[in-house]
C-alpha positions in Angstrom: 22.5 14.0 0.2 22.1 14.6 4.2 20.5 11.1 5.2 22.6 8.5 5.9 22.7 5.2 8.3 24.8 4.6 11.2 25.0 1.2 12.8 25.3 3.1 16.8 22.9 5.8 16.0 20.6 4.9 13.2 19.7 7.4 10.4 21.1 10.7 10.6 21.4 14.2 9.0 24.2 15.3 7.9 23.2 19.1 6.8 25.9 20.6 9.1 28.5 18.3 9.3 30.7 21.5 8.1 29.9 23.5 10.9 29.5 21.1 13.6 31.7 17.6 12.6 30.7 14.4 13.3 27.9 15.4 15.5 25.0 14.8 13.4 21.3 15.6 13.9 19.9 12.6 14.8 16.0 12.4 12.9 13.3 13.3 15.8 10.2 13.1 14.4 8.6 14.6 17.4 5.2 13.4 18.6 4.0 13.0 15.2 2.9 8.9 14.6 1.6 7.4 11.4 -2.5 7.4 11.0 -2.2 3.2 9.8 0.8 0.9 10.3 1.4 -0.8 6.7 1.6 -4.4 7.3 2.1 -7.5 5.0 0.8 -10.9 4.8 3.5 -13.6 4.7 5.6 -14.5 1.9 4.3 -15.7 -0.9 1.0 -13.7 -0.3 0.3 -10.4 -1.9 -0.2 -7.5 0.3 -1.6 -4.0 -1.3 -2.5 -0.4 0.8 -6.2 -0.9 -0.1 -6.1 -5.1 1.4 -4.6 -3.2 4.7 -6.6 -0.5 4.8 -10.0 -2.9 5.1 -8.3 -4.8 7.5 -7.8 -1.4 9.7 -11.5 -0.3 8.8 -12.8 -4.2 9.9 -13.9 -4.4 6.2 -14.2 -8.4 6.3 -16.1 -8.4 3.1 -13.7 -6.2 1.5 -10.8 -7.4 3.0 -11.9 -11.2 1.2 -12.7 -9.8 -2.1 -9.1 -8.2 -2.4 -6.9 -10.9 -1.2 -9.3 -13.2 -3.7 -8.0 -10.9 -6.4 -4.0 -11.0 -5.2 -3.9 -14.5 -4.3 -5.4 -16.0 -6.7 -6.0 -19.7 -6.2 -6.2 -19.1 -1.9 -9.2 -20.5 0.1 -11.9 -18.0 1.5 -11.0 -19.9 5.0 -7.5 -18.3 4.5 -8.2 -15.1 3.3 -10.5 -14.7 6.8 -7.5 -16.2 8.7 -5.6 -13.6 7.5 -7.8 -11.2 8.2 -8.5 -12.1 11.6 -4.3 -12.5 12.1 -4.0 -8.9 10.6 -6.9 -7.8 13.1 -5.4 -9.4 16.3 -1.9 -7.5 15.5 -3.9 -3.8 14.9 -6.1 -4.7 18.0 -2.8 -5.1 19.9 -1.0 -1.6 18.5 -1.2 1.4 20.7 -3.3 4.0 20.5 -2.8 6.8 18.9 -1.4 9.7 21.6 -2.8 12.4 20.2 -6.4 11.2 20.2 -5.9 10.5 23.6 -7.8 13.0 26.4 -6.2 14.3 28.9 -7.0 12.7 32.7 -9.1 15.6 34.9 
């Protein structure tokens, strides 16, 4: 296996470590961003792709119905906190560079 961790330099490929030593590829991932950041509600609260996913689409509804089904037992005043705290952290993400236009 290539991929490893380094405490100075952070994960690493080691694919030609034979040819080249110690100085390992370091993992650029170019420009290339993910479409939706995967984020959790706290601890003990149940977090799932589709609960995120309404949260990214503003599906309030949706969003509500979901964390009704994971969290059983959780007010409908927290499940819209939640959302609203999930919201505020996607509203302050940056956008995406490549659907950016260039300045003329």
């Amino acid at each position: 296996m290539f991929l490893f961790h380094d405490i100075i330099h952070g994960f690493s490929c080691r694919k030609d470590e034979a040819q080249w030593g110690k100085f390992y590829r370091g993992l650029d991932w170019g420009t290339w961003t993910p479409e939706r950041i995967y984020l959790e509600l706290p601890h003990p609260k149940v977090s799932t792709k589709t609960l995120i996913d309404c949260a990214h689409d503003g599906n309030l509804s949706g969003f509500v119905k979901e964390h009704r089904r994971l969290n059983p037992g959780l007010s409908l005043t927290e499940a819209r906190e939640d959302f609203a705290r999930l919201r505020r952290i996607i509203e302050r993400s940056p956008p995406d560079p490549h659907s950016l236009k260039p300045e003329t």
